[in-house]
N, CA, C and O of each residue as an XYZ file, in Angstrom:
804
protein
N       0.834     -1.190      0.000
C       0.000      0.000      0.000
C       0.876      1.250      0.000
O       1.820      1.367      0.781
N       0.577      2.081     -0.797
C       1.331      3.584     -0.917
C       1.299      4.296      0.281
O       0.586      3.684      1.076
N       1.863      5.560      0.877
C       1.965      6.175      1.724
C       2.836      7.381      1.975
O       3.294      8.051      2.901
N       2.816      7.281      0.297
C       3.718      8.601     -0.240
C       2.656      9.400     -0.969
O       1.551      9.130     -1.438
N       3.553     10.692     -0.871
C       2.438     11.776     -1.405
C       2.969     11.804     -3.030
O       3.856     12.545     -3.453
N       2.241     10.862     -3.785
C       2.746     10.722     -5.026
C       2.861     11.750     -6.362
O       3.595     11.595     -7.338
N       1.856     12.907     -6.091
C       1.990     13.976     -6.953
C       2.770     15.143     -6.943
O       2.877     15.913     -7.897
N       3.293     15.257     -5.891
C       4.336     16.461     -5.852
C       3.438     17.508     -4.524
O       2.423     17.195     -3.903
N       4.175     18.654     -4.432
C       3.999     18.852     -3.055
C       2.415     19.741     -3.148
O       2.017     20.177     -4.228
N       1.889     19.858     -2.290
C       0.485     20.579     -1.884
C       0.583     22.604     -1.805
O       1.168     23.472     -1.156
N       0.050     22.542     -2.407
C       0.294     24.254     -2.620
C      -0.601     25.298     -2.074
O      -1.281     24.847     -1.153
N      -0.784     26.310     -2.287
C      -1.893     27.140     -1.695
C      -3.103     27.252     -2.050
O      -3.971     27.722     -1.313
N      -3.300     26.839     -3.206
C      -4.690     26.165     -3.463
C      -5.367     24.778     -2.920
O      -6.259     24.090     -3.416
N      -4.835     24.670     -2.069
C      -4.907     23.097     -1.054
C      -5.840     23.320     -0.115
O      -5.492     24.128      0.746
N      -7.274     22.710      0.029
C      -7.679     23.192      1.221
C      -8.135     21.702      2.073
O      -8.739     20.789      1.511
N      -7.727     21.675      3.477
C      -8.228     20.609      4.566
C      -9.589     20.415      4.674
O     -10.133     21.372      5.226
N     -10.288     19.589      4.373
C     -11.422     18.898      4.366
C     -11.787     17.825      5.864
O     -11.763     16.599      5.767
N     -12.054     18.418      6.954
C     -12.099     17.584      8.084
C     -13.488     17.303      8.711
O     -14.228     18.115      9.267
N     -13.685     15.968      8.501
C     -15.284     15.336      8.168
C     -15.585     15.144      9.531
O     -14.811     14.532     10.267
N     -16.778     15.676      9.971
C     -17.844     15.259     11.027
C     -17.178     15.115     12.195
O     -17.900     14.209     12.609
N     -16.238     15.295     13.239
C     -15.608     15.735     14.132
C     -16.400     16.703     15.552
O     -16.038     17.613     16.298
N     -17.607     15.897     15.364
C     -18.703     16.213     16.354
C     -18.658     16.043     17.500
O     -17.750     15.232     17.680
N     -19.215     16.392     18.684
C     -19.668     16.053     20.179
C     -20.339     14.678     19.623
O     -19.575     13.713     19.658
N     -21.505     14.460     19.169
C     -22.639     13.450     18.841
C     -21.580     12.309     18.406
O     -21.647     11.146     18.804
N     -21.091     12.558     17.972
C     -20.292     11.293     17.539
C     -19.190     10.989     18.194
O     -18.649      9.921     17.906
N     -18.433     12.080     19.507
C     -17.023     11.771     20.408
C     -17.963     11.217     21.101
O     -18.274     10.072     20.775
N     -18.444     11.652     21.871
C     -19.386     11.413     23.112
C     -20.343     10.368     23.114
O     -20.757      9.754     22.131
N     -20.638     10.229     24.221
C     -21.330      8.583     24.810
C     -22.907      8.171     24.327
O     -23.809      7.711     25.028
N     -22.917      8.464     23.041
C     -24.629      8.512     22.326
C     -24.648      7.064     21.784
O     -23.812      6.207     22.070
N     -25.652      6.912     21.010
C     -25.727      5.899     19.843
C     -24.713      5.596     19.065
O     -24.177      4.549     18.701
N     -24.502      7.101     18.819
C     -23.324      6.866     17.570
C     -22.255      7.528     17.685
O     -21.836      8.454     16.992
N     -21.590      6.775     19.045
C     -20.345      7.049     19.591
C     -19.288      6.403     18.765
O     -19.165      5.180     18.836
N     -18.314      7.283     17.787
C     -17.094      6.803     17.387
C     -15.920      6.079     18.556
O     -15.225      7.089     18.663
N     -15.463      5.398     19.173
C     -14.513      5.318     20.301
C     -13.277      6.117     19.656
O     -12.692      7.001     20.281
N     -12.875      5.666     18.137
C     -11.761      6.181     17.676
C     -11.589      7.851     17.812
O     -10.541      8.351     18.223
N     -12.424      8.415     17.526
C     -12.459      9.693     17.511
C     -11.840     10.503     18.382
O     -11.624     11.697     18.177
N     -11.489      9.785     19.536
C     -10.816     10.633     20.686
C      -8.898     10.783     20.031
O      -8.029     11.630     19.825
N      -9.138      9.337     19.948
C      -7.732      9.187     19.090
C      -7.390      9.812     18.122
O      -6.184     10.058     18.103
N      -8.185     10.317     16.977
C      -7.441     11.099     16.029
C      -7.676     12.341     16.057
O      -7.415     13.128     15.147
N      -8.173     12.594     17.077
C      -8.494     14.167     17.040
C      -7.550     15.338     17.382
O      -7.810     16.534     17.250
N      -6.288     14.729     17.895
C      -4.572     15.792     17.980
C      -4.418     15.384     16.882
O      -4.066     16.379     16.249
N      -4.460     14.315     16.032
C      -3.836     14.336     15.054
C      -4.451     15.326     13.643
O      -3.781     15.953     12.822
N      -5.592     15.216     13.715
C      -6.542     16.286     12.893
C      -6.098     17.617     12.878
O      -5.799     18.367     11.949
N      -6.126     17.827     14.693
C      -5.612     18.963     15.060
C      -4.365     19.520     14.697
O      -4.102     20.723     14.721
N      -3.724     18.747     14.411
C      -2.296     19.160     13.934
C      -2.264     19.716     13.114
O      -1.636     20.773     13.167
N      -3.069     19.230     11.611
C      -3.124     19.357     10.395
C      -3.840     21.125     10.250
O      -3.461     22.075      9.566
N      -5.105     20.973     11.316
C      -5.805     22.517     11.070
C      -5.317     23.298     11.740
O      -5.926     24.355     11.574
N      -3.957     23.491     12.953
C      -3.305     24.040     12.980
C      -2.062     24.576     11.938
O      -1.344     25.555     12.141
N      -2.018     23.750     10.885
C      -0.990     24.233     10.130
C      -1.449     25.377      9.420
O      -0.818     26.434      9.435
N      -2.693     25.195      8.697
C      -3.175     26.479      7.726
C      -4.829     26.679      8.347
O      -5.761     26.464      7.573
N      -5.086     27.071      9.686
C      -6.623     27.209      9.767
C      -7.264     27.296      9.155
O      -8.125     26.461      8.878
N      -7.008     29.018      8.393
C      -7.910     29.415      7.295
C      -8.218     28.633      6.103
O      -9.193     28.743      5.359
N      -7.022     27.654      6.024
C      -7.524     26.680      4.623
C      -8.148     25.266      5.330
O      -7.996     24.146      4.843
N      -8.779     25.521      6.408
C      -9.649     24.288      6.973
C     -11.017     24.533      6.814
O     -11.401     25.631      7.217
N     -12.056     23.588      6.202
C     -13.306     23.931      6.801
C     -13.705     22.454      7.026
O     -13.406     21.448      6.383
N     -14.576     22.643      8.282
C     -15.044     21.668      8.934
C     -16.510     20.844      8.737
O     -17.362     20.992      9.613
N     -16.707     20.234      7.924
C     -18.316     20.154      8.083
C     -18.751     19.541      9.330
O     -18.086     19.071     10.254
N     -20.132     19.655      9.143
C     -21.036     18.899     10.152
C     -21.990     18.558      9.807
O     -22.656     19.187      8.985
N     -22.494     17.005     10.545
C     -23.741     16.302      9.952
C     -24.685     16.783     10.659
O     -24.618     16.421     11.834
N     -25.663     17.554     10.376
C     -27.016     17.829     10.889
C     -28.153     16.845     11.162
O     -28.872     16.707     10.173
N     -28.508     16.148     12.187
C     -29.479     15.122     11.751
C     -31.366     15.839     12.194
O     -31.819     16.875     12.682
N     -31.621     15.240     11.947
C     -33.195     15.621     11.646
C     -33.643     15.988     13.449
O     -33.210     15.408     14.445
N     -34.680     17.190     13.377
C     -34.471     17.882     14.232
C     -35.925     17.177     15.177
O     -36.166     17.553     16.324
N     -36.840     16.046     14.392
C     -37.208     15.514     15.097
C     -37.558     13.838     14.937
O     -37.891     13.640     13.769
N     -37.581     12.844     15.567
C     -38.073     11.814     14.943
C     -39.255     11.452     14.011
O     -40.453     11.619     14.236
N     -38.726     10.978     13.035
C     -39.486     10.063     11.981
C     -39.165     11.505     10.960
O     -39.538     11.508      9.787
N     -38.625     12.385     11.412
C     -38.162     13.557     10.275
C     -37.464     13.333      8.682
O     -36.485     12.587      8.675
N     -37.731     13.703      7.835
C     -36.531     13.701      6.487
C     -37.464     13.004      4.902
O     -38.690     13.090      4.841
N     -37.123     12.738      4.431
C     -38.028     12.503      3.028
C     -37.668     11.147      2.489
O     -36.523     10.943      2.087
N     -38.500     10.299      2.462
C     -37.831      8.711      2.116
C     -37.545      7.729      3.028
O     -38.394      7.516      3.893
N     -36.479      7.048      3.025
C     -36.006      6.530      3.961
C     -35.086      7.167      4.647
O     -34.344      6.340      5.177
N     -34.695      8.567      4.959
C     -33.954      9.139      6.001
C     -35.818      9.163      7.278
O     -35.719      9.455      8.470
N     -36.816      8.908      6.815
C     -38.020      9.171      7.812
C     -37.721      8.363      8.553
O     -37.488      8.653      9.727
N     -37.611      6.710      7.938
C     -37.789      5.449      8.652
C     -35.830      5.268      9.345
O     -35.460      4.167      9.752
N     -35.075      6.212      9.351
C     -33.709      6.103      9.590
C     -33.778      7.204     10.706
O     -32.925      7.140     11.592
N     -34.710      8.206     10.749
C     -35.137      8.816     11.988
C     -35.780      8.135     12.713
O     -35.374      8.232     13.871
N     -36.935      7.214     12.550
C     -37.436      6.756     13.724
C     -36.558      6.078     14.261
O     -36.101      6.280     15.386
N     -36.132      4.908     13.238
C     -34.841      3.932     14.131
C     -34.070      4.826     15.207
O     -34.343      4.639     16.393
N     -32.919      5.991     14.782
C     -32.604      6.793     15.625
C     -32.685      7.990     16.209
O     -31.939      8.964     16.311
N     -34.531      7.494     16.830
C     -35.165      8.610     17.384
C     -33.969      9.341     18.373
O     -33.730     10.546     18.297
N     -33.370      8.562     19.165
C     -32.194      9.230     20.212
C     -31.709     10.549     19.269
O     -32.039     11.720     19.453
N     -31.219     10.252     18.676
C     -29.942     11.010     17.870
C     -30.831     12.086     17.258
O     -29.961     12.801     16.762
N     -31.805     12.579     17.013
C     -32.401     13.802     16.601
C     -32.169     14.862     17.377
O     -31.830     14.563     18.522
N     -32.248     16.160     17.102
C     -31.706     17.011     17.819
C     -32.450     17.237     18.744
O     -31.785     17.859     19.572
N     -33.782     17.050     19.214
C     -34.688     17.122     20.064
C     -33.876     16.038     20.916
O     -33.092     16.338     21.818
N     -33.963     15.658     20.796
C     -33.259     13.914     22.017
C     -32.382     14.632     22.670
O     -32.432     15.034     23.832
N     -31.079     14.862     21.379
C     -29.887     15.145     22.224
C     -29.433     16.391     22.528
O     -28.300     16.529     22.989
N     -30.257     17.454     22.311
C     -29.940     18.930     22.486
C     -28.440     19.475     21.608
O     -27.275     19.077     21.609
N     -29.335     20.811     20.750
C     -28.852     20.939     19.746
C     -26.992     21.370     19.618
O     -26.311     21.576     18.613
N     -26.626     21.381     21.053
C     -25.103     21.904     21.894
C     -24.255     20.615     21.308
O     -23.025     20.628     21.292
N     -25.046     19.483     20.819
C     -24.527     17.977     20.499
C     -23.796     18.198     19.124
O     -22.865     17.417     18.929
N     -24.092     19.288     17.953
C     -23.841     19.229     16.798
C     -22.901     19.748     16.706
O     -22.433     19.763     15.568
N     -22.064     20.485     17.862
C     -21.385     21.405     17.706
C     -19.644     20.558     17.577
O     -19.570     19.482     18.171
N     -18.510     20.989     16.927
C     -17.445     20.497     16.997
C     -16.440     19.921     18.175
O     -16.460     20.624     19.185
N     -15.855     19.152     18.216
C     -15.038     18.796     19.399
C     -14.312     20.238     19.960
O     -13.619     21.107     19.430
N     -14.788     20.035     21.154
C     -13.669     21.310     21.412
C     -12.366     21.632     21.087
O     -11.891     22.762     21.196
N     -11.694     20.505     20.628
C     -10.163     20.950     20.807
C     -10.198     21.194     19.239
O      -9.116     21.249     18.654
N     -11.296     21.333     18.575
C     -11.191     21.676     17.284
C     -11.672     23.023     17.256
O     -10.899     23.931     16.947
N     -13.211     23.314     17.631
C     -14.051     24.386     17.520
C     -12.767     25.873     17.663
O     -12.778     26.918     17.012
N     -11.987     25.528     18.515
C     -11.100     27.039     18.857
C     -10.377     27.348     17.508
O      -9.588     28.292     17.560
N     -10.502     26.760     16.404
C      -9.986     26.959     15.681
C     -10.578     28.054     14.418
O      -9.921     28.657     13.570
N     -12.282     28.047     14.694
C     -13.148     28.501     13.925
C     -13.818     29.809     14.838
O     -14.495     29.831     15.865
N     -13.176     31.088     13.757
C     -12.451     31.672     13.126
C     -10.876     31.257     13.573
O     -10.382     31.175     14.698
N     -10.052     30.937     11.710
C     -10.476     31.444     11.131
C     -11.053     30.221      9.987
O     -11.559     30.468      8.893
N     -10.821     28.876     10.574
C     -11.510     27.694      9.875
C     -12.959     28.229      9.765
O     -13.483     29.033     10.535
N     -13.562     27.602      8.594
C     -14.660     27.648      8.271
C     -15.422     26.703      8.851
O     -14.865     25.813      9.494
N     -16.828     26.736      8.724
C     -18.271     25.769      8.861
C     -19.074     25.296      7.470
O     -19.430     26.012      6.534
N     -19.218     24.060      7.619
C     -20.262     23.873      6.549
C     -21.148     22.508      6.726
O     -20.612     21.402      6.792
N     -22.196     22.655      6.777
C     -23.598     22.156      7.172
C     -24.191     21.524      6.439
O     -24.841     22.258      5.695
N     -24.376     20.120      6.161
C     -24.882     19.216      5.949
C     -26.059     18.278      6.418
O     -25.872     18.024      7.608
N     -27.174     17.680      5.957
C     -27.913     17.146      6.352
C     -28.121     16.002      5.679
O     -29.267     15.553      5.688
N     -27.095     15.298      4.970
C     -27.021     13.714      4.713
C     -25.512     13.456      4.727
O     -24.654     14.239      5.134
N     -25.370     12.511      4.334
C     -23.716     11.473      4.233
C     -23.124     12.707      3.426
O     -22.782     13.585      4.219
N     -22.940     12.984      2.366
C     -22.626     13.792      0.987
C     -22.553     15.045      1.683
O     -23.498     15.308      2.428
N     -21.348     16.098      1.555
C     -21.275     17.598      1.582
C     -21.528     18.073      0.364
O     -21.503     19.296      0.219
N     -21.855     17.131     -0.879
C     -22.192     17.944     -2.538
C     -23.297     17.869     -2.859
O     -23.657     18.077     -4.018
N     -24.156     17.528     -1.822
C     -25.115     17.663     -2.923
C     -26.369     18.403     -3.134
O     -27.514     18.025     -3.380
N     -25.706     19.844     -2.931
C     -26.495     21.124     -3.043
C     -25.821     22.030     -4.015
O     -26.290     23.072     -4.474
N     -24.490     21.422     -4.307
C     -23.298     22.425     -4.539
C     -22.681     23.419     -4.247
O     -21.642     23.796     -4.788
N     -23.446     24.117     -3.070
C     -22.599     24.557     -2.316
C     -21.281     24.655     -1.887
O     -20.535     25.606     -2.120
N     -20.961     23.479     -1.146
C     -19.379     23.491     -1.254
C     -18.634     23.428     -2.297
O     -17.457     23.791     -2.325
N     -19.155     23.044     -3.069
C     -18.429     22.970     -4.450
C     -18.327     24.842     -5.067
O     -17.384     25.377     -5.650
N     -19.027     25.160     -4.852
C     -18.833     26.458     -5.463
C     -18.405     27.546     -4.467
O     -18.142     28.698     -4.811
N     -18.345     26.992     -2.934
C     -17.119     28.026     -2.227
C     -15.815     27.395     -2.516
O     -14.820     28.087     -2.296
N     -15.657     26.236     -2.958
C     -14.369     25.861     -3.161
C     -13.540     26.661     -4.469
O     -12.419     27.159     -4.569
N     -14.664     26.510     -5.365
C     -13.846     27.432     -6.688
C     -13.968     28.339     -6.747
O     -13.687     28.824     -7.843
N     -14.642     29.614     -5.285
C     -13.922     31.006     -5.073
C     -12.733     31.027     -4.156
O     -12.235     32.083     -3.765
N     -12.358     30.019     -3.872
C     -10.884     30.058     -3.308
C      -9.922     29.447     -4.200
O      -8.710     29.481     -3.988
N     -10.645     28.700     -5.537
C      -9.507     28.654     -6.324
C      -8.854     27.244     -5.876
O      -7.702     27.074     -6.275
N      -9.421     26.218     -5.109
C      -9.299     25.063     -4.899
C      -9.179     24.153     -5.610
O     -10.046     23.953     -6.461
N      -7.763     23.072     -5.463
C      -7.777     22.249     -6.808
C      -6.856     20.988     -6.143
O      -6.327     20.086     -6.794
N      -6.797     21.204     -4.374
C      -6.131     20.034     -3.613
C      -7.186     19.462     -2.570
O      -7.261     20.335     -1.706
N      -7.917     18.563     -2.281
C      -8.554     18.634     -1.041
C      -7.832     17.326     -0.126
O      -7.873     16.195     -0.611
N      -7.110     17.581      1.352
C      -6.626     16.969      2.191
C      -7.964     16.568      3.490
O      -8.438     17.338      4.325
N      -8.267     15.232      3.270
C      -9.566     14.910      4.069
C      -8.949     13.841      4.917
O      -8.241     12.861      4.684
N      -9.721     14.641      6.489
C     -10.030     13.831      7.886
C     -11.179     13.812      8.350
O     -12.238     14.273      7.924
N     -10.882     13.175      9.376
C     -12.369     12.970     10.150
C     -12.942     11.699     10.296
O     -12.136     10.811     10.576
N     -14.492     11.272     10.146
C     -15.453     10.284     10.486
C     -16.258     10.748     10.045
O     -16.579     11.924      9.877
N     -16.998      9.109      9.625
C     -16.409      8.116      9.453
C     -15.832      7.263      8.357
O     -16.501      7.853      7.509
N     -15.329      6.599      7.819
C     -14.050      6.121      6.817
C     -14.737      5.648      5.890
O     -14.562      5.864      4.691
N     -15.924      4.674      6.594
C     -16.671      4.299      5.735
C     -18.062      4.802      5.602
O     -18.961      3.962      5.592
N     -18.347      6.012      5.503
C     -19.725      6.452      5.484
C     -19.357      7.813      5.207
O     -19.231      8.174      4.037
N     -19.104      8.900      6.521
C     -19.112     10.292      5.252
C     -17.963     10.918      4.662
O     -18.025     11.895      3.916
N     -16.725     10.226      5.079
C     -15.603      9.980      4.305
C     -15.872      9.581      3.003
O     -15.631     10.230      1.985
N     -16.380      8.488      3.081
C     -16.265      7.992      2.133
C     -17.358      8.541      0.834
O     -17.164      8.334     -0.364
N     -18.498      9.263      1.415
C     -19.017     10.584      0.131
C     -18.245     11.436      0.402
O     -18.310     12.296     -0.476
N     -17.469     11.707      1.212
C     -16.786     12.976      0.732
C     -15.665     12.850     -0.208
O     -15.570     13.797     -0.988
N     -15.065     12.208     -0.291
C     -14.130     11.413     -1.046
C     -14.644     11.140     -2.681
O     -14.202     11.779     -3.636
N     -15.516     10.214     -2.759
C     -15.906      9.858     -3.733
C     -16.304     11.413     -4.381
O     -15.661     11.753     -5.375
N     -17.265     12.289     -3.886
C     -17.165     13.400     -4.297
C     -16.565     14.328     -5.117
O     -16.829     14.916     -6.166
N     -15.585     14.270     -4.226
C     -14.248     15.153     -4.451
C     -13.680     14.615     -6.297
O     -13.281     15.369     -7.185
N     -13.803     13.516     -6.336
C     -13.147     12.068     -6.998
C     -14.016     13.001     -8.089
O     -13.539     13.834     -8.861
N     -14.889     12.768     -7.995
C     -15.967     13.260     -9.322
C     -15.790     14.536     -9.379
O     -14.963     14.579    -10.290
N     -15.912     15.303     -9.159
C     -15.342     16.632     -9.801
C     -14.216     17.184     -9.553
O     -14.099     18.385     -9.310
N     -13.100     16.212     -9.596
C     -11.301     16.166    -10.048
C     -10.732     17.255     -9.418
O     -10.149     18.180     -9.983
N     -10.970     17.081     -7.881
C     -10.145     17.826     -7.139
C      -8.883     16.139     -6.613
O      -9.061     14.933     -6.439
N      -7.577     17.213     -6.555
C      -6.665     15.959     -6.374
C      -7.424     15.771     -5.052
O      -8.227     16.599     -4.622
N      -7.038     14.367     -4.307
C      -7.783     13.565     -2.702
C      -6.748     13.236     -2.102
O      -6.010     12.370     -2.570
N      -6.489     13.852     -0.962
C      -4.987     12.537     -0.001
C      -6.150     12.738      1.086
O      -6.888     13.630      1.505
N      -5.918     11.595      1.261
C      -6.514     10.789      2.566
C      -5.549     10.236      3.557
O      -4.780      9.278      3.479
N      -5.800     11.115      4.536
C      -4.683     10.851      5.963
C      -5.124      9.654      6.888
O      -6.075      9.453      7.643
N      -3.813      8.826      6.423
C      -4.531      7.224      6.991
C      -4.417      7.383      8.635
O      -5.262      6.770      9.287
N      -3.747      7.912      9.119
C      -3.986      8.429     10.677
C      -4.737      9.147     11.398
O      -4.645      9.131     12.625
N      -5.820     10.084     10.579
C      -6.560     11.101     10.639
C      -7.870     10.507     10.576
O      -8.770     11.336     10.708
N      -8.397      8.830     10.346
C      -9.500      8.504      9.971
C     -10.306      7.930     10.977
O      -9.729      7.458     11.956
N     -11.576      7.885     10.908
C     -12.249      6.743     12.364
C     -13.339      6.679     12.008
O     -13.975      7.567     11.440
N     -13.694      5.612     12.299
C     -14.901      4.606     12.240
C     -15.613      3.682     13.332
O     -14.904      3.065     14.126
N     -16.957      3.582     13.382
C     -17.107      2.508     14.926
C     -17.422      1.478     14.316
O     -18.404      0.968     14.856
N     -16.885      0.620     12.993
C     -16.500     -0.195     12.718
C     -14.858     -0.645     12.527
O     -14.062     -0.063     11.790
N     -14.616     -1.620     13.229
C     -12.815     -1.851     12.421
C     -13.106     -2.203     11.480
O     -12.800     -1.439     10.564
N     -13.870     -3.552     11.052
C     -13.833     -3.969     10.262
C     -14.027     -3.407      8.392
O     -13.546     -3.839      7.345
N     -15.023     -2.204      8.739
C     -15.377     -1.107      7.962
C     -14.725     -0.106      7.417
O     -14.813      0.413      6.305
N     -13.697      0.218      8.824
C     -12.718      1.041      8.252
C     -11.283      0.566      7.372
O     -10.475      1.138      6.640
N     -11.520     -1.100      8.009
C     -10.225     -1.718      7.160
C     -10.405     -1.410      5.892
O      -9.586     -0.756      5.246
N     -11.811     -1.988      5.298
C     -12.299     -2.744      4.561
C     -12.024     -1.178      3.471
O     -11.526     -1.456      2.380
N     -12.243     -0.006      3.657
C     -12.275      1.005      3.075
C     -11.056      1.693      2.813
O     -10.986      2.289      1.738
N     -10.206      1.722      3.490
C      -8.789      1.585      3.713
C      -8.327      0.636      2.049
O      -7.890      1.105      0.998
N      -8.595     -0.546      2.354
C      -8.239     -1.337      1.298
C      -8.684     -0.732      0.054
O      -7.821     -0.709     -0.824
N     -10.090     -0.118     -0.312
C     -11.003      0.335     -1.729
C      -9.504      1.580     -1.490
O      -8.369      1.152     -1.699
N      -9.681      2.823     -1.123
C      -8.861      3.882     -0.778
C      -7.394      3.493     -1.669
O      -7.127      4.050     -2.734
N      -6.483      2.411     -1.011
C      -5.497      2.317     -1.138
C      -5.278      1.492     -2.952
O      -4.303      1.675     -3.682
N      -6.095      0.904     -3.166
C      -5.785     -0.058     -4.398
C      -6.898      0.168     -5.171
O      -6.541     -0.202     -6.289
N      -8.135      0.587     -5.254
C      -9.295      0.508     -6.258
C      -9.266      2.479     -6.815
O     -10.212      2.999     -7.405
N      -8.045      3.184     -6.451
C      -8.745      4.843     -6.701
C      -7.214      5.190     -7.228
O      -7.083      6.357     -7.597
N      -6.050      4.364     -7.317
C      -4.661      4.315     -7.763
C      -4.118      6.089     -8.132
O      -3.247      6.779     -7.603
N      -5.128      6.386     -9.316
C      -5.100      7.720    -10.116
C      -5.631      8.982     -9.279
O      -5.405     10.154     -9.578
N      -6.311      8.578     -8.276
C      -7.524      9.475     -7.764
C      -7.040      9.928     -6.409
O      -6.684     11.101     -6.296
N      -6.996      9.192     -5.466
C      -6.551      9.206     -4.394
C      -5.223      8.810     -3.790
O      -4.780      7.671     -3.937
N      -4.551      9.803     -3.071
C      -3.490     10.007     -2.183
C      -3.594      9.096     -0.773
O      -4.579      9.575     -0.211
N      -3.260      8.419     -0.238
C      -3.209      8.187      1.373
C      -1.596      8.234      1.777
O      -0.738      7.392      1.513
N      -1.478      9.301      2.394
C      -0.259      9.150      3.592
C      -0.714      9.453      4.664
O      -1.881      9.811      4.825
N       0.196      9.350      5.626
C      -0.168      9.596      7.254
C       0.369     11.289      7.435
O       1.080     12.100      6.841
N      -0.494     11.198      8.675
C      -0.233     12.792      8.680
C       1.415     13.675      8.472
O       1.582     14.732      7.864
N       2.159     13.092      8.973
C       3.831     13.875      9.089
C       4.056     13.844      7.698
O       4.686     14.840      7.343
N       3.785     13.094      6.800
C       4.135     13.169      5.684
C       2.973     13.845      5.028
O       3.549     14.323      4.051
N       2.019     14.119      4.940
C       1.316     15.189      4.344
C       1.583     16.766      4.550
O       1.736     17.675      3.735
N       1.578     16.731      6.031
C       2.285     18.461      6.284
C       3.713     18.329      5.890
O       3.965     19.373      5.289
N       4.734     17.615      5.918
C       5.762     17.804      5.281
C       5.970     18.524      3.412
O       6.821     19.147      2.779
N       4.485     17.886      3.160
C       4.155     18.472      1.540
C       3.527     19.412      1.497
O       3.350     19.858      0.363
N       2.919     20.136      2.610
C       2.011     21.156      2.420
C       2.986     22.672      2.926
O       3.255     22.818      4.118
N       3.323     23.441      2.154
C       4.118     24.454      2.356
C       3.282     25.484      2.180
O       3.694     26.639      2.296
């Protein structure tokens, strides 16, 4: 598996992409990541290097049970807990040891797996002239993994920081790890963090 930054170094059009890095998901809910405690200095490292070229999303989930259109209704009732009514809306907010970072990191707000698909982010990205995206966060296999694929489709280069990732599956995150590393060859980057800020000048 690669673990070199194979295209040459990361420039100022590079911006950090750091996925779902929530309270709701550190903390002791339903959909408690365990990993998340763990990569979260390491995240931190990365949005300490260039704040301003960080933005953070966040998953919004439905503000009451049985909420959303389709099967996100019947994916609310299942996790009536996790609606913002349940868990009070202070739950959506970023890990602390991240949030101090915003200003001058950005926010951006989501209400499914996918950050594209309003285009929104896509079109604050190409007023900054964006053409690198460096993605962390949770989880590896779920909104990583639309954010990624995303990215993939409208040909922004992808490094994926194999130290920076978490999932409350192992098995899930292996398993994605593996697609990541060997099924995206052309597409996607994975190194670990020291060697990504080593490329990002």
């Amino acid at each position: 598996m690669s673990t070199a930054i194979r295209y040459g170094p990361l420039g100022e059009h590079c911006i950090h992409l750091c996925v779902d890095m929530q309270r709701l998901f550190a903390e002791k809910t339903d959909w408690h990541t365990p990993w998340m405690d763990r990569i979260c200095l390491t995240a931190a490292r990365i949005v300490a290097h260039a704040p301003a070229q960080t933005i953070f999303t966040r998953f919004i989930p439905a503000a009451h049970p049985g909420e959303g259109q389709g099967t996100w209704r019947r994916y609310y009732r299942h996790w009536a807990s996790m609606t913002i009514e349940r868990l009070g809306a202070d739950m959506i907010e970023l890990m602390p040891e991240l949030a101090r970072f915003v200003p001058p990191a950005d926010v951006f707000d989501k209400h499914v797996y996918s950050p594209w698909m309003d285009g929104a982010l896509h079109a604050r990205l190409r007023t900054r002239g964006t053409d690198t995206l460096i993605i962390t966060g949770g989880e590896t296999d779920v909104c990583v993994l639309a954010t990624v694929l995303g990215a993939i489709d409208r040909g922004y280069r992808t490094i994926v920081v194999t130290d920076a990732l978490c999932s409350s599956s192992d098995a899930a995150h292996k398993a994605s790890m593996h697609v990541y590393h060997t099924r995206y060859g052309q597409q996607i980057e994975t190194a670990p963090a020291d060697l990504v800020l080593a490329a990002w000048r």
